[in-house]
C-alpha positions as CSV (number, residue, x, y, z in Angstrom):
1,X,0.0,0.0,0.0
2,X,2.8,2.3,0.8
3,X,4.9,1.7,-2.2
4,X,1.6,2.3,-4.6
5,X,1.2,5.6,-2.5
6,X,4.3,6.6,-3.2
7,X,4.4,6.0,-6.8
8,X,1.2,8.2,-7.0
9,X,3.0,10.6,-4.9
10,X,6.0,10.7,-7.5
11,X,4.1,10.6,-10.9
12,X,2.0,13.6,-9.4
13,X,5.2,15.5,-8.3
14,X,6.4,15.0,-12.0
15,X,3.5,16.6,-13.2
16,X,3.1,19.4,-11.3
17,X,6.8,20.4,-11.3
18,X,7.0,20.0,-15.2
19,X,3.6,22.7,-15.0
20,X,4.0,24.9,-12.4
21,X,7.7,25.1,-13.2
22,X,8.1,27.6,-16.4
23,X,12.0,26.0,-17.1
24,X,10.7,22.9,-17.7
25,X,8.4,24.0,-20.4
26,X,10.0,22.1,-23.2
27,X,9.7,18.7,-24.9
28,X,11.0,16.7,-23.0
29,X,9.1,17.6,-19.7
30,X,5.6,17.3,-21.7
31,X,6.2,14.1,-22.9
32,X,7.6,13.2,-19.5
33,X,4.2,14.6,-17.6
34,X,2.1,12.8,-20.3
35,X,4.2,9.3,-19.2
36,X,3.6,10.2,-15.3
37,X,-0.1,10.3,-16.1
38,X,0.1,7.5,-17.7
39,X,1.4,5.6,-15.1
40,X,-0.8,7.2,-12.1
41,X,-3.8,6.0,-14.1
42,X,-2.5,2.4,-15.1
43,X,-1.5,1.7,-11.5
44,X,-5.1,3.1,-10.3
45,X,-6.6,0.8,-13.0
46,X,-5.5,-2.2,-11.4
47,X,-3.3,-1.6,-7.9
48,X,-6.4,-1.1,-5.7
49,X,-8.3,-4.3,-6.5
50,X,-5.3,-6.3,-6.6
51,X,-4.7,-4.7,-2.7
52,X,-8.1,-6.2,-1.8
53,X,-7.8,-9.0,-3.1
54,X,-4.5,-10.2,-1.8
55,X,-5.6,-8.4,1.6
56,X,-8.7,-10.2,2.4
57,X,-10.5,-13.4,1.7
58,X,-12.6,-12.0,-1.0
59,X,-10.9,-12.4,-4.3
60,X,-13.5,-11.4,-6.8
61,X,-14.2,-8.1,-8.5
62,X,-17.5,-7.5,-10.2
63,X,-18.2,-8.0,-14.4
64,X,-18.8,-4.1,-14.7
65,X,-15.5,-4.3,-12.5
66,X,-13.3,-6.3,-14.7
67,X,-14.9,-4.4,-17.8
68,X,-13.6,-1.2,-16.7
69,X,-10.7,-2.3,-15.9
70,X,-9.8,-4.3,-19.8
71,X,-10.7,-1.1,-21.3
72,X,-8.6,1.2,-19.2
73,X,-5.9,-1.3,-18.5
74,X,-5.6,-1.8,-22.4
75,X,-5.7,2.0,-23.6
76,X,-3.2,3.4,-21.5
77,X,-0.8,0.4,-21.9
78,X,-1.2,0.8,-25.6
79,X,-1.1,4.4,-25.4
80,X,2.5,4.2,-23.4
81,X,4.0,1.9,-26.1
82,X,3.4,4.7,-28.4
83,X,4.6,7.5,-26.4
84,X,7.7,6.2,-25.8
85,X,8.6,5.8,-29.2
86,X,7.8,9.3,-29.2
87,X,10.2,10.3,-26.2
88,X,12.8,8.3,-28.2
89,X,12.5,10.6,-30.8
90,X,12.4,13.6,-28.6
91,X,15.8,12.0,-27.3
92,X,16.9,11.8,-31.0
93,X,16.6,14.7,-32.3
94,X,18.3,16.1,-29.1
95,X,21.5,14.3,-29.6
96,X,21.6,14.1,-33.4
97,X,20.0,17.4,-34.2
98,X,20.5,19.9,-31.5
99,X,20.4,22.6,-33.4
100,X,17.4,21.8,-35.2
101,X,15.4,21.2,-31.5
102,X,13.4,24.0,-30.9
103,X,12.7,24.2,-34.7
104,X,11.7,20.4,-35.0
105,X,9.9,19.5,-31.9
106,X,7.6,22.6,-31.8
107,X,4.7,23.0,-29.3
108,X,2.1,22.1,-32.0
109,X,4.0,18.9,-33.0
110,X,4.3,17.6,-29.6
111,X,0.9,17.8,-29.0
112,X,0.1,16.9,-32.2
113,X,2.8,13.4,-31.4
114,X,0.9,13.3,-27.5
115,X,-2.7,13.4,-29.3
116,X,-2.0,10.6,-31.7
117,X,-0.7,8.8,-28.2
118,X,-3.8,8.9,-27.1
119,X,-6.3,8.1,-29.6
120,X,-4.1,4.9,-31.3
121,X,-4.8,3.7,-26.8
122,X,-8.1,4.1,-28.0
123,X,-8.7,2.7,-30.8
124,X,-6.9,-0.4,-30.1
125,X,-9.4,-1.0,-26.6
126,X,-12.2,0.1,-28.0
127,X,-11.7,-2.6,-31.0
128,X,-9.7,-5.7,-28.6
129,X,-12.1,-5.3,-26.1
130,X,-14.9,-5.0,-27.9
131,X,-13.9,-7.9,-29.2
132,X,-13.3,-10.0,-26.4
133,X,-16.2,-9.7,-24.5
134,X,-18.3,-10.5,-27.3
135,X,-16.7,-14.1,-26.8
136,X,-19.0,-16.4,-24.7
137,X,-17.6,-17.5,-21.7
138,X,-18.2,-21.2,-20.0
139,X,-16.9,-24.4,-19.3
140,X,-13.8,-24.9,-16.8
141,X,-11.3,-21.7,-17.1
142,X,-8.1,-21.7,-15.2
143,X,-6.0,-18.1,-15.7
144,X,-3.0,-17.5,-14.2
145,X,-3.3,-13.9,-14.1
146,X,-4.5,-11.4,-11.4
147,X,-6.5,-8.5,-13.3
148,X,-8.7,-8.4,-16.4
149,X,-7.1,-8.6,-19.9
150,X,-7.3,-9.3,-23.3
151,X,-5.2,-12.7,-22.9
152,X,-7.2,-14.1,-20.0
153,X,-10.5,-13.5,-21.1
154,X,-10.0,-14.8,-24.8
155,X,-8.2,-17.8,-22.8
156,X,-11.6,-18.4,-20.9
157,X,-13.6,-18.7,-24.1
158,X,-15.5,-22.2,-24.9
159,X,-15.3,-21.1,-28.6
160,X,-13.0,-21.0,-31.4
161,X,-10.6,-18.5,-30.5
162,X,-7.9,-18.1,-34.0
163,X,-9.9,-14.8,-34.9
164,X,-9.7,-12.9,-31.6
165,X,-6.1,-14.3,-30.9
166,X,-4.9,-13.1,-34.6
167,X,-6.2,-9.8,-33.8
168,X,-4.5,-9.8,-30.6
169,X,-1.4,-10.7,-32.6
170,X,-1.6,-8.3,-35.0
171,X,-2.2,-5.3,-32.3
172,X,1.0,-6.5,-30.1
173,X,3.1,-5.9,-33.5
174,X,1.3,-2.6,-34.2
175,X,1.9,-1.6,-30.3
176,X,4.8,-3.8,-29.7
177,X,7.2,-4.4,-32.5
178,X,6.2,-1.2,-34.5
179,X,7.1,1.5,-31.9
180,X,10.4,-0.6,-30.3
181,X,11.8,-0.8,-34.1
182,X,11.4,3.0,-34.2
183,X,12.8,3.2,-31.0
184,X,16.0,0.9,-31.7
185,X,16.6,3.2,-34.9
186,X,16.5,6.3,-32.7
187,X,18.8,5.0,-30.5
188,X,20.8,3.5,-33.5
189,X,22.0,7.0,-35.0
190,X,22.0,8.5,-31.1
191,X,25.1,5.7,-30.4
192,X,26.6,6.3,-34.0
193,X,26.3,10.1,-33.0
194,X,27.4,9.5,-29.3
195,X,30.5,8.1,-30.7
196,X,32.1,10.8,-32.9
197,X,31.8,12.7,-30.2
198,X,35.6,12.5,-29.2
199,X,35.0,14.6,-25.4
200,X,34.5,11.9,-22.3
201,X,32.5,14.1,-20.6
202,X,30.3,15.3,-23.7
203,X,29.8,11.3,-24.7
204,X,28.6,10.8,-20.8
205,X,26.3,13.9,-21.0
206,X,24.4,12.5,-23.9
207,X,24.1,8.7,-22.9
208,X,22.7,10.1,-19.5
209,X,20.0,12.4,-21.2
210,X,18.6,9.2,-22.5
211,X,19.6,6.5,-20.1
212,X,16.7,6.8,-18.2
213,X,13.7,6.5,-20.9
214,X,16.5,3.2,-22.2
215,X,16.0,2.2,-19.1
216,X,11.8,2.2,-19.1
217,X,12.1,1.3,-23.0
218,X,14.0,-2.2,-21.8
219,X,11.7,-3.2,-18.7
220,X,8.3,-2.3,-20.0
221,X,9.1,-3.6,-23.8
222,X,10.9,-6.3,-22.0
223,X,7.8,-7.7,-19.8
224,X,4.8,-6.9,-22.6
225,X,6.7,-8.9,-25.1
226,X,7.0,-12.1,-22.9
227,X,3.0,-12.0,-22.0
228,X,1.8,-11.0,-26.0
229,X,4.2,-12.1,-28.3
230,X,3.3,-15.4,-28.0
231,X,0.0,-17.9,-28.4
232,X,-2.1,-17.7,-25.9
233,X,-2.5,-21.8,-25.6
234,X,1.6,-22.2,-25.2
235,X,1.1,-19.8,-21.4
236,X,1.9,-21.5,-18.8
237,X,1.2,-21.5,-15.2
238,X,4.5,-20.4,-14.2
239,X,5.0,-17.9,-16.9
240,X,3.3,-14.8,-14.6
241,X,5.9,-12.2,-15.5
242,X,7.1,-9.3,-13.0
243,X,4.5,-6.6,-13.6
244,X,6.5,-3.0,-13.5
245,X,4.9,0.7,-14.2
246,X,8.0,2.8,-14.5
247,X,8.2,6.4,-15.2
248,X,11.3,8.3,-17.2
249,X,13.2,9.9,-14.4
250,X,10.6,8.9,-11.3
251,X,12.8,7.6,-8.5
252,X,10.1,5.8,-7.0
253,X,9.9,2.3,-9.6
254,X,8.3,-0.7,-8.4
255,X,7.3,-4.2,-9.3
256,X,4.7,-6.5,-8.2
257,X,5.4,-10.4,-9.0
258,X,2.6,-13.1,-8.0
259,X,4.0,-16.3,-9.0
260,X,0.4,-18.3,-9.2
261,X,-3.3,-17.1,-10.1
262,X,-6.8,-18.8,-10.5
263,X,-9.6,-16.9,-12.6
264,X,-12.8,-19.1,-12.6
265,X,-16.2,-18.0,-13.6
266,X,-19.6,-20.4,-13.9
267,X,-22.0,-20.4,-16.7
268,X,-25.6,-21.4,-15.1
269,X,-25.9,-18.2,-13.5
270,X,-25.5,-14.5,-14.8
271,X,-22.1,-13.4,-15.4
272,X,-22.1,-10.4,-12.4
273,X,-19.1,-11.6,-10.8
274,X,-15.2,-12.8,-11.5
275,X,-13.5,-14.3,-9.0
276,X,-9.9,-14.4,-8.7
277,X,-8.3,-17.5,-6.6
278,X,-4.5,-16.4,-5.4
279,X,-2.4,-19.2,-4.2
280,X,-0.5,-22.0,-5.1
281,X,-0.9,-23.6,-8.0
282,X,-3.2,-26.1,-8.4
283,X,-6.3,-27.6,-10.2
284,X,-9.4,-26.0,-9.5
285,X,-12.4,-26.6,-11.5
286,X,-16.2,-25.3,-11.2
287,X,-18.7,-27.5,-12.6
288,X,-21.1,-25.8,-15.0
């Protein structure tokens, strides 16, 4: 509870400092609020039921619940791939065209860049989503997950499932692969500039204005494309990744890692609740 406090605490302080503060008025600090946003709302969309659930014996969260929480969840993770491909060409331009800056990254095209952030989130929920809950739910569904997703629902399913996890392919290449090629090409041509750069100090200067958005780029790519870049079937129990919000330059970056997760749901009544069984893994099975 404390360490989700303080990551509110430090994504807010971001943002208000990169407002109230007139010197940080630039690029990089509007991107950077954007991100902090981001991650206050993400953790929101998820931290606080998770609390519950691991702090009392009631594990469920409601169907309106766990709707709420897929759409959210899904537009503001999407949304963050895209933006930091758009830091990393903030970060780009920076290094490799500094005297182009102010000229390039104008007010009007950052918020042009943020904008398109935003809407491509959601779009992408808005269609997955949509999507997903349209499946029919029943039989026996074991999840190892501990929040409401694209993967876990599809996973529940007692249909054919090839269109919806197609679709969930080809959005984790637009959101995934897409936006980390771009930002391995920034960073390509800020090393190759980096290194002609024949001053110690001016080469450690420029890898540390972008070593901390690397460093967010690596983790969050790093977990998204172990849970999506692969079938849905091939999942296993013990593949629950480490689940990390970070933000560029927020001291405060945590982690939460639960090793095993149980979703079940039952078909002969109406679908009002989703229950989430933490523990050791096991097989549990509710009879339709």
């Amino acid at each position: 509870m404390s360490l989700y406090l303080m990551t509110l605490l430090g994504n807010a302080a971001i943002i208000l400092v990169s407002l109230l503060d007139s010197k940080l008025h630039n690029p990089m600090y509007f991107f950077l609020s954007h991100l902090s946003l981001l991650d206050l709302c993400f953790t929101s969309s998820i931290i606080p039921q998770l609390l519950v659930n691991l702090g009392g014996p009631d594990k469920s969260i409601t169907y309106g619940g766990c709707v709420v929480q897929l759409y959210v969840s899904l537009a503001l993770g999407s949304t963050e791939c895209v933006l930091l491909a758009v830091m990393s060409y903030d970060r780009y331009v920076t290094v490799c065209r500094p005297l182009h800056y102010a000229f390039v990254m104008h007010p009007r095209l950052c918020h042009i860049l943020a904008s398109m952030a935003w809407l491509s989130g959601l779009a992408t929920t808005l269609i997955q989503s949509t999507l997903t809950l349209q499946l029919p739910f029943c039989g026996h569904r074991h999840v190892d997950h501990f929040f409401c997703e694209v993967p876990v629902l599809i996973k529940l399913a007692c249909v054919d499932t090839t269109f919806n996890q197609a679709e969930l392919f080809v959005a984790s290449v637009l959101f995934l692969v897409v936006p980390l090629s771009l930002i391995l090409i920034s960073y390509g041509h800020i090393t190759q500039a980096v290194l002609k750069i024949k001053s110690a100090i001016g080469r450690r200067k420029a890898f540390g204005t972008c070593s901390s958005h690397l460093t967010v780029v690596i983790v969050f790519y790093g977990t998204i494309i172990f849970m999506y870049l692969q079938p849905v079937k091939r999942r296993s129990k013990d593949q629950v990744p480490d689940l990390r919000f970070d933000s560029m330059e927020d001291p405060f970056q945590w982690g939460i890692h639960l090793k095993d997760g149980s979703l079940q749901q039952t078909r002969c009544q109406p679908l009002d609740k989703v229950v989430f069984l933490m523990g050791p893994a096991e097989e549990r099975k509710l009879e339709m």
